[in-house]
Every structure is written in C-alpha cells, then in structure tokens.
ZATIGU-547505 format. One record per residue (C-alpha): y, x, z. Coordinates in pm, 1 decimal. Layout:
! ZATIGU-547505
[[Y X Z]]
...
! end
This chain:
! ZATIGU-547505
[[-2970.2 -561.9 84.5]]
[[-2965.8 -540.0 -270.1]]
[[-2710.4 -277.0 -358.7]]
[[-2605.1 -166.1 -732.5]]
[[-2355.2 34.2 -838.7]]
[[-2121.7 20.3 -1175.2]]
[[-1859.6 150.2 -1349.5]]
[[-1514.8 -77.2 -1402.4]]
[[-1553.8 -177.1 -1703.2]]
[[-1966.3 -282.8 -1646.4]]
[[-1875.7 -544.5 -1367.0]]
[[-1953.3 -878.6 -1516.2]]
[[-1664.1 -1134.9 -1523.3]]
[[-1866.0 -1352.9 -1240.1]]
[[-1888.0 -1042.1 -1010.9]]
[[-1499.7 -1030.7 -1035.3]]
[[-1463.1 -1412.0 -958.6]]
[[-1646.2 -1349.9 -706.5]]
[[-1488.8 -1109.6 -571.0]]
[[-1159.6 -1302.3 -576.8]]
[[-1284.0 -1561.8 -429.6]]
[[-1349.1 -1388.5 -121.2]]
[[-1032.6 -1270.3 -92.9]]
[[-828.2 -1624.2 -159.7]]
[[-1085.5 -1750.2 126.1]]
[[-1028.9 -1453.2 374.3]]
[[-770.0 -1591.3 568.2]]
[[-969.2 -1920.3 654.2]]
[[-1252.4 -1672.9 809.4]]
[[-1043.0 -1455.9 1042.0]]
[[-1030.2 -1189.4 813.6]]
[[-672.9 -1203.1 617.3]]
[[-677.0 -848.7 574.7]]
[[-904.9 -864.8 321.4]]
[[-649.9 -1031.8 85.9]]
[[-451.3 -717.9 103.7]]
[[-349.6 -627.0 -318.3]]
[[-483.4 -281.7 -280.6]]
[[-852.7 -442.5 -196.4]]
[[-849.7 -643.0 -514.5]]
[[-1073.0 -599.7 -856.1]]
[[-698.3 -558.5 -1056.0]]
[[-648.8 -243.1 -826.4]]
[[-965.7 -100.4 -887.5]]
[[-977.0 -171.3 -1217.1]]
[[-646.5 -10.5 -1294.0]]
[[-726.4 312.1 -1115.6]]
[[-1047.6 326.0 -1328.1]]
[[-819.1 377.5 -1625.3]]
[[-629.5 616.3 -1487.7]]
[[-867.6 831.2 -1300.5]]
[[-1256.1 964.1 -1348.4]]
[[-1524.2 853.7 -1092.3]]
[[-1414.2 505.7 -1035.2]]
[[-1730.3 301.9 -923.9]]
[[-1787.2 -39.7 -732.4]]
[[-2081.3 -102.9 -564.9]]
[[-2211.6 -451.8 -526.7]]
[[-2447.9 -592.8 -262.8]]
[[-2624.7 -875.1 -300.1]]
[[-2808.9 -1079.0 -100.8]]
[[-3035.2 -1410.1 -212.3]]
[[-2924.9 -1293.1 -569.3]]
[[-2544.3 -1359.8 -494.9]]
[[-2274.1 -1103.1 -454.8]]
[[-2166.8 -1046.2 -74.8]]
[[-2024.2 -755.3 -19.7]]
[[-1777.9 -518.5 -288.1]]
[[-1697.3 -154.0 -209.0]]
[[-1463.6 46.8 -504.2]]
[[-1471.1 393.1 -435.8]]
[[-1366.9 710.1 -657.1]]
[[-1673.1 976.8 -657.1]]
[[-1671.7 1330.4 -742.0]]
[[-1997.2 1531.9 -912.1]]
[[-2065.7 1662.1 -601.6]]
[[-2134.2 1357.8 -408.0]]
[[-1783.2 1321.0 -218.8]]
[[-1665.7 947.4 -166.6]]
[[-1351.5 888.9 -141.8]]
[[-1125.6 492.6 -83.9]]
[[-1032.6 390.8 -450.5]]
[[-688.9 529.9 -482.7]]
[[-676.7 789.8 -183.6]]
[[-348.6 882.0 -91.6]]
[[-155.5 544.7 -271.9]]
[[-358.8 289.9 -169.0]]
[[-260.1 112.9 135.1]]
[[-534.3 -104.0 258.0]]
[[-918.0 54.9 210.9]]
[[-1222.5 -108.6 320.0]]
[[-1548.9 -354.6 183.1]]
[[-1478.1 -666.7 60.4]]
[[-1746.8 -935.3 147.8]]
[[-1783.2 -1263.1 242.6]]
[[-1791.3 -1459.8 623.7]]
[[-2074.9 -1301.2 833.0]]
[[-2145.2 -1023.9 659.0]]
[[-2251.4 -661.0 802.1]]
[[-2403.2 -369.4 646.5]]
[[-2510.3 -19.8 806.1]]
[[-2284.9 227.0 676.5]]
[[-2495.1 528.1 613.1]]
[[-2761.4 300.6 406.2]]
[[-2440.7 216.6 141.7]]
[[-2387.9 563.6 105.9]]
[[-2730.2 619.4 37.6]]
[[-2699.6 364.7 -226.7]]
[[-2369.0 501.0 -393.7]]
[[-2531.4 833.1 -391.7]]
[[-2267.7 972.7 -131.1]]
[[-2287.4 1218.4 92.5]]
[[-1949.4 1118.8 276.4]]
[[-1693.7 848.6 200.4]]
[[-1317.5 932.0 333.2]]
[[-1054.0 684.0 405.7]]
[[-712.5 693.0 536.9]]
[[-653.7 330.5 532.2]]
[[-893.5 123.3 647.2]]
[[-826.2 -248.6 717.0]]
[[-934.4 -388.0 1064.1]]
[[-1272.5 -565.7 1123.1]]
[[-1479.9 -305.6 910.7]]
[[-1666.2 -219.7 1195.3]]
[[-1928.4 31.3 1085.8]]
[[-1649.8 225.4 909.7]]
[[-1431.2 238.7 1217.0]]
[[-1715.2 366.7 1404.8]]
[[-1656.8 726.9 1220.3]]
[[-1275.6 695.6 1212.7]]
[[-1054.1 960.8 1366.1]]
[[-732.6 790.7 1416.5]]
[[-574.5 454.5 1413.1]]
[[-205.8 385.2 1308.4]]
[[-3.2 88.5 1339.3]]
[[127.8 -58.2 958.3]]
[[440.4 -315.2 991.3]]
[[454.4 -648.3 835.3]]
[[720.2 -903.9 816.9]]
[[544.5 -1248.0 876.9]]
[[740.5 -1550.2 645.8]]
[[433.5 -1800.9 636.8]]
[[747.6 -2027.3 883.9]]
[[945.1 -1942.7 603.6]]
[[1259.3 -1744.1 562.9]]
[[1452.3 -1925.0 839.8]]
[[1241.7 -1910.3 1111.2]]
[[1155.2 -1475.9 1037.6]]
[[1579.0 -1445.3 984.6]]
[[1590.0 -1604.7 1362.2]]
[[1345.5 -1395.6 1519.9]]
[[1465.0 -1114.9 1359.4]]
[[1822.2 -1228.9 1501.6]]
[[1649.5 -1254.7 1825.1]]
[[1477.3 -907.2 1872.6]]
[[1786.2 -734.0 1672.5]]
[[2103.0 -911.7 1648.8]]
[[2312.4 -609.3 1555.0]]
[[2082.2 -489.3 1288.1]]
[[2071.9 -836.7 1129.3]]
[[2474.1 -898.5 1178.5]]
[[2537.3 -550.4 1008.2]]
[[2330.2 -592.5 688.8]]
[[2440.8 -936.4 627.8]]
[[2754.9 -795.5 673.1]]
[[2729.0 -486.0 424.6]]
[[2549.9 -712.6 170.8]]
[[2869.0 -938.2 208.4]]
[[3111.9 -612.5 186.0]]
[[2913.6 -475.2 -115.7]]
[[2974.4 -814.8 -301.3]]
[[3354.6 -761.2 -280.0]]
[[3366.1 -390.7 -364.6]]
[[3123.4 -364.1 -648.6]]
[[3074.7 -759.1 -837.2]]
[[2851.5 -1030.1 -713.0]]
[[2501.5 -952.2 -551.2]]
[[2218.0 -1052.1 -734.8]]
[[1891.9 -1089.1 -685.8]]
[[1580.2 -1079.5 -911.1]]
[[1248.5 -1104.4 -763.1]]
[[1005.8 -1046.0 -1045.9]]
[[1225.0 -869.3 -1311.8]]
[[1023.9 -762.4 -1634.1]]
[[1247.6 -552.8 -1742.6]]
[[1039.3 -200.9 -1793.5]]
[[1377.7 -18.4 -1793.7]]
[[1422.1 -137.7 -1456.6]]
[[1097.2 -21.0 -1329.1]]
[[1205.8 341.6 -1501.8]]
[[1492.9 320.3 -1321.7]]
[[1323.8 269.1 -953.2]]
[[1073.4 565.8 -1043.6]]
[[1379.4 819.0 -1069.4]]
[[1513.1 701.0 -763.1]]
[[1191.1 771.3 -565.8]]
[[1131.4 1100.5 -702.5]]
[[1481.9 1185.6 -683.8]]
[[1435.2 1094.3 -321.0]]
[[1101.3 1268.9 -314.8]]
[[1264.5 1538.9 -390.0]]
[[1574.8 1538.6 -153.6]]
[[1363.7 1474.5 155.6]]
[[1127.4 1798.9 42.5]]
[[866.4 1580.4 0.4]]
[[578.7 1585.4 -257.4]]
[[712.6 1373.0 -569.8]]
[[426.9 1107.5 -656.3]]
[[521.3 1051.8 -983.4]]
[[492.0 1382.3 -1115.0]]
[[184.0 1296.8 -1104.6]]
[[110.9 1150.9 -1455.0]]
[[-170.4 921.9 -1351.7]]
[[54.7 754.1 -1045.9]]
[[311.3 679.9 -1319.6]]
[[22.8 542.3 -1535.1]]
[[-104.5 351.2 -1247.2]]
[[218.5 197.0 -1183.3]]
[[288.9 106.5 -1534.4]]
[[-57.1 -37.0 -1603.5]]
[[-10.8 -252.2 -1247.6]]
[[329.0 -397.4 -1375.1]]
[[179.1 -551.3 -1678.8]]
[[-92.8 -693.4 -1486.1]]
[[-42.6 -1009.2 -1411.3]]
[[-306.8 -1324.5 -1301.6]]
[[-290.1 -1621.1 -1092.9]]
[[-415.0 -1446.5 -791.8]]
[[-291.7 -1088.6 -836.8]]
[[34.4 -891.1 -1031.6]]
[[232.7 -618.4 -1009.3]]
[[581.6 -738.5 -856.6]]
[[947.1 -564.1 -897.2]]
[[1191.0 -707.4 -737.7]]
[[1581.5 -558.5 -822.3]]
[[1924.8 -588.7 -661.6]]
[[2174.2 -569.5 -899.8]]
[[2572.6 -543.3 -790.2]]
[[2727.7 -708.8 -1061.4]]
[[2487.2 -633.9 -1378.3]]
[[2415.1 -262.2 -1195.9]]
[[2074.6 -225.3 -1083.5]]
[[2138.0 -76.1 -749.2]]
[[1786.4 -159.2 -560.1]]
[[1468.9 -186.5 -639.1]]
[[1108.7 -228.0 -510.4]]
[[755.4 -245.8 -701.0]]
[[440.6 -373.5 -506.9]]
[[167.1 -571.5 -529.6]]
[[76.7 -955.1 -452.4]]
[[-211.4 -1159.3 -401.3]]
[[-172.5 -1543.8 -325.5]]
[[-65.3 -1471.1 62.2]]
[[14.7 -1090.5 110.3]]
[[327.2 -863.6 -87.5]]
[[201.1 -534.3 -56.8]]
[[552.2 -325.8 -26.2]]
[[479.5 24.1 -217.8]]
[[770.1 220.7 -377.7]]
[[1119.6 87.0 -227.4]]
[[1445.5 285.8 -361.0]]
[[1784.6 281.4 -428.1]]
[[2072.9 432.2 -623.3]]
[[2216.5 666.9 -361.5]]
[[2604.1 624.3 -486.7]]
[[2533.8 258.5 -265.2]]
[[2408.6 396.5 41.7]]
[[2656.4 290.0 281.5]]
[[2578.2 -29.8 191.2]]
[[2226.2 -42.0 274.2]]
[[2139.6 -172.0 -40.9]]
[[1707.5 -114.2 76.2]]
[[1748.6 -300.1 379.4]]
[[1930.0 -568.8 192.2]]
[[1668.6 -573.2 -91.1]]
[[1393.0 -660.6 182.1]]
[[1555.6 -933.8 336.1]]
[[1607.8 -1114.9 24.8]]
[[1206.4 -997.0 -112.1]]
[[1135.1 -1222.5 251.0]]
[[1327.1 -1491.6 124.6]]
[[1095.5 -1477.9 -246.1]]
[[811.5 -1440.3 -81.5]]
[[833.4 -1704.2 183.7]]
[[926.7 -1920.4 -122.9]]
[[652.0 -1834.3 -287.6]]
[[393.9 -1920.3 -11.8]]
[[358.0 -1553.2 39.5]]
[[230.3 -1522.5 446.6]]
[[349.2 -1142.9 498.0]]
[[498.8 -825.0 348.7]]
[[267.6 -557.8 439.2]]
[[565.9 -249.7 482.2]]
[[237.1 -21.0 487.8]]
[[128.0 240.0 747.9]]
[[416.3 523.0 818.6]]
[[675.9 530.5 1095.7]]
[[1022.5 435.0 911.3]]
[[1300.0 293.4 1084.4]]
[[1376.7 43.4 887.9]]
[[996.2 -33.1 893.0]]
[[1060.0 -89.3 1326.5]]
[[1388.3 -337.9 1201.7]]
[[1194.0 -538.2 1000.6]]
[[847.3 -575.6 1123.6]]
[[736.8 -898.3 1334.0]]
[[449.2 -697.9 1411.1]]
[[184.2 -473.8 1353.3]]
[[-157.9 -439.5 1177.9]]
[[-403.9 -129.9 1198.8]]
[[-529.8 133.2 1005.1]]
[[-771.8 382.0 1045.7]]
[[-851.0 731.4 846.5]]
[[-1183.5 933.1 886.9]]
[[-1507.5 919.2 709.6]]
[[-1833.5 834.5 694.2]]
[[-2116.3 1077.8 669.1]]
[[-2482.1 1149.4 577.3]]
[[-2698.9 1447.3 679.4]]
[[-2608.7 1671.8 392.5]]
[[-2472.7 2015.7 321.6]]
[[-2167.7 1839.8 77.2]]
[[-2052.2 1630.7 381.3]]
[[-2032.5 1922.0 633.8]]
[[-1856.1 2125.7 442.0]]
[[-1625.0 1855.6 350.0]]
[[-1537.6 1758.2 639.0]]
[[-1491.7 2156.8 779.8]]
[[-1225.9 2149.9 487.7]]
[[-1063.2 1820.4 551.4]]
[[-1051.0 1790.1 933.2]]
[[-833.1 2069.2 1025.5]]
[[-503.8 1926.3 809.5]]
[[-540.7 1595.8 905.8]]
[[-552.9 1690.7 1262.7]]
[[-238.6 1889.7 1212.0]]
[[-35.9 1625.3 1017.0]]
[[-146.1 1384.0 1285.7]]
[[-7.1 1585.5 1582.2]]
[[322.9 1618.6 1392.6]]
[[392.3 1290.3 1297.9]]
[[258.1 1139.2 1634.6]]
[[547.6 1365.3 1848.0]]
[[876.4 1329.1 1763.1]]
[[964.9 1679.8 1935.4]]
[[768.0 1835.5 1629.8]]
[[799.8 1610.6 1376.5]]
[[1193.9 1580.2 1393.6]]
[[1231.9 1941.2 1338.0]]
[[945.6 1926.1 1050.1]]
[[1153.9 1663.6 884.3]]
[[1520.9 1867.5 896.9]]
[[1325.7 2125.3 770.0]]
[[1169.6 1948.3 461.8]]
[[1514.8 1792.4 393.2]]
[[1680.7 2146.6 365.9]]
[[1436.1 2261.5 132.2]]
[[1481.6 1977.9 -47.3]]
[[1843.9 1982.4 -84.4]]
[[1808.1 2369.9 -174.3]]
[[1600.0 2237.7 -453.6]]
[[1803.0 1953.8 -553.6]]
[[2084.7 2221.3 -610.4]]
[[1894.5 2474.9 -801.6]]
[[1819.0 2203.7 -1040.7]]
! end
C-alpha cells in the first residue's frame, strides 16, 4: 500500500471525487454504511476549519485512491475519529474488496493509537480492538412513507394513533401545522441551538454548544450544500411559530439525525415525535433509504426505529509509551459510562440525578 497523508485543504479535487464516489457506490457493494454523512469529505473538511490536527490519509494502490481515513491528531501522536464525540458514524472509507492491516496505517499516520466511539460495521481490523458494540436505530423509508407508517402501525399502533392524534389536536389549538424540510432560514437554526442547550441544560447534561467550535461546525455544515452532501434543517412551525426543529446531515441515501429539539411550551403535543414522522415523509420523497437516529438508547429512538445498525468504540494501538498511557487514562471512564448506561437499575437513578441538578441550575440562572 501506498499511504500519504494531508491536511484538508491539500487533498486534490480528484481525491475528493473519489472519495464520493465510493460512497454513492457503497450501497451496490454491501457496504451502505459507508454512505453515512459523517464519513464524507464535507464532514471532514468542515471540522478542519474548526479544529487543529485534522488530517486524511490516502491509500493508494496501482496509483488510484482506495482507501480514505480522516482523523484529528494531537502533537503527541494520539489519533482520534474526525469529530470525536459529534460524529456519528467513524470508520475508512474505501472501495469493494479492500483490506488493510490496521497497525501498518497507524504507522503511516504517525499514530501511536487511533480511538473511536463510532465505528460503522464491516471495518474489520478496527473492530478487532473494539471494546463495546451498541445498537444505533434507523427508520428505513427506501418503500416509501406508506409502507414505514404501516409497519410502524403494525409493531406500535398506540404510539402511531397518539401522535397523529396530538399533531391533529395541536393544529386546532395553536394554527395550522406546517412543515418545512430544508428551511434556510439561519434564524431558525439559532432558534433549534437554544432549545438543545436549554435542554442540555435541564437534563444536567454537558451543553454542546457552549462549545464555540460545535456551533462553528454546525453553522459551517448548514451552508454546505452539494449534490451529494448538505447540511439539512427541517422545522415545524404551528401557525408561523417555529415550534420543532432538527439539523442533520444527508448524503444521496442516508439523513443523518443529529440535534432534534423543541420549544418546551408544546410539549404535550409531542411536537419531536411529530417532526420525525413528517422528516420520513421528506426523506422517503427524496429517495432518502434511512434516517440514521444515531447510537444512544432514547425512547422515542425504540418508537421509531425499523431496526438497528452497530457501532463500536475502542482503539487501535501500536507498541508505544503514548498509547499505553492513553489508553490507562481513557479505559477506566468508558468502562464506567458503559456499565451505567447498559443497566437501567443504575442508569435510571444517574439520570433523576442529572435532571435535578439541572433544574437547580436552570433556576439559579
């Protein structure tokens, strides 16, 4: 293998076509999960704005590109999946028959570990070194919106019955529900990001977008926009009230979901679970194949899904002081989170807990 390594803004515009390519093909190989948004040169690109380290290695083979692998590195030598802790799908993106031996790319990329926490199926010598696997929900629509509505109707007639029905009731209480799948409205997008930290907040967890590179991130990714890739938010207004919103990612078959909220004065309505019904009905419209809902045990998540993909988290290491003492660092806390969210006798009273604090903060401020 012929392996070379650049920085975002070095990678030719062939190297990125080719890189597409692979992903508009991956579904006729087996391998849809490569046309995940979060795997695509727009992602990687963006975080390279926003954040230092950004590289993408390349490997070639006969001259041609095979194989791309974005990655964030620190001086030290620590790999990490580009965009570590947002990103929702992780992993190399190569063509039909491709494998490489993981420890020799790290060699290349000048690693001494690469961590994950989302790695897609099929990447085998990656999943070799993971430590867990997690199931991540997606709502399949490549029947279209008809047949997904009937199965959901199927496997949960009273969920379906009651949020047709609340999206019905909130129609006569607060003005006519509409729908807006890619609204460009920035305001809007402002909007949803004060919902989720407000809801960040509440629930006592960390707020993402007080982190000013997320909110970059997000920005940048809404004004991206190209045949095979943009940045997607999708708004349910009650009358002309923005009352829902969601912004994600698409590629030509897979919505991404990301950061869902909703103005709070609407709960009862469940204005969220209304929002993703009608982002099925876009999508399937729009010849999307599934909403990836991303990994993370929601309820609303277990309503909607038709079923489940994988995900794994772990790393990948070479003999070398940098990744041992990573790893004595790392390994311990995601071991605990793990055994928390995994038991519902711990992680139920971890959640109360986090959701007191939260309102105790909410009410200071």
């Amino acid at each position: 293998m012929d392996i070379s390594v650049y920085r975002p803004g070095e990678l030719s515009a062939a190297d990125r076509s080719a890189w597409t390519a692979m992903q508009s093909k991956a579904h006729l190989h087996g391998s849809p999960e490569l046309a995940n948004p979060f795997l695509s040169p727009e992602f990687a690109l963006a975080v390279g704005r926003c954040r230092r380290g950004v590289r993408i290695a390349v490997v070639r083979e006969g001259g041609e590109p095979a194989a791309f692998l974005p990655y964030q590195r620190s001086a030290a030598g620590v790999g990490r999946a580009i965009g570590l802790g947002v990103s929702d799908a992780q992993g190399l993106v190569h063509r039909p028959g491709f494998d490489f031996e993981a420890r020799e790319l790290l060699r290349a990329c000048g690693l001494a570990v690469f961590e994950f926490d989302h790695l897609i199926e099929g990447q085998r010598p990656f999943e070799a070194e993971a430590s867990g696997t997690f199931p991540s929900p997606v709502m399949d629509v490549d029947q279209g919106y008809e047949t997904y509505l009937a199965h959901l109707r199927e496997r949960s007639p009273k969920f379906t019955r009651t949020t047709l029905a609340k999206e019905r009731k909130l129609g006569r209480d607060a003005g006519e529900v509409r729908y807006v799948h890619d609204e460009r409205d920035p305001a809007a997008l402002n909007a949803l990001m004060d919902w989720k930290s407000a809801q960040y907040r509440r629930t006592g967890r960390s707020d993402r977008f007080a982190h000013e590179w997320i909110t970059r991130l997000v920005q940048q990714l809404f004004h991206t926009r190209s045949e095979p890739f943009a940045g997607i938010l999708s708004v349910l207004y009650a009358g002309d009230k923005p009352i829902a919103a969601h912004f994600g990612l698409r590629t030509e078959r897979v919505l991404a979901c990301w950061f869902p909220a909703y103005d709070t004065a609407y709960s009862k309505y469940s204005p969220g679970l209304v929002l993703h019904l009608r982002m099925a009905e876009a999508a399937a419209a729009d010849g999307i194949a599934y909403l990836d809902l991303g990994r993370g045990q929601k309820e609303y998540k277990d309503s909607l899904k038709t079923r489940e993909l994988k995900v794994s988290e772990g790393w990948v290491t070479r003999r070398h002081p940098v990744a041992v003492g990573h790893r004595a660092r790392r390994a311990p806390v995601r071991a605990l989170r793990n055994v928390v969210v995994s038991r519902p006798e711990l992680f139920e009273p971890a959640d109360k807990l986090l959701k007191r604090v939260g309102r105790i903060r909410s009410g200071r401020t």
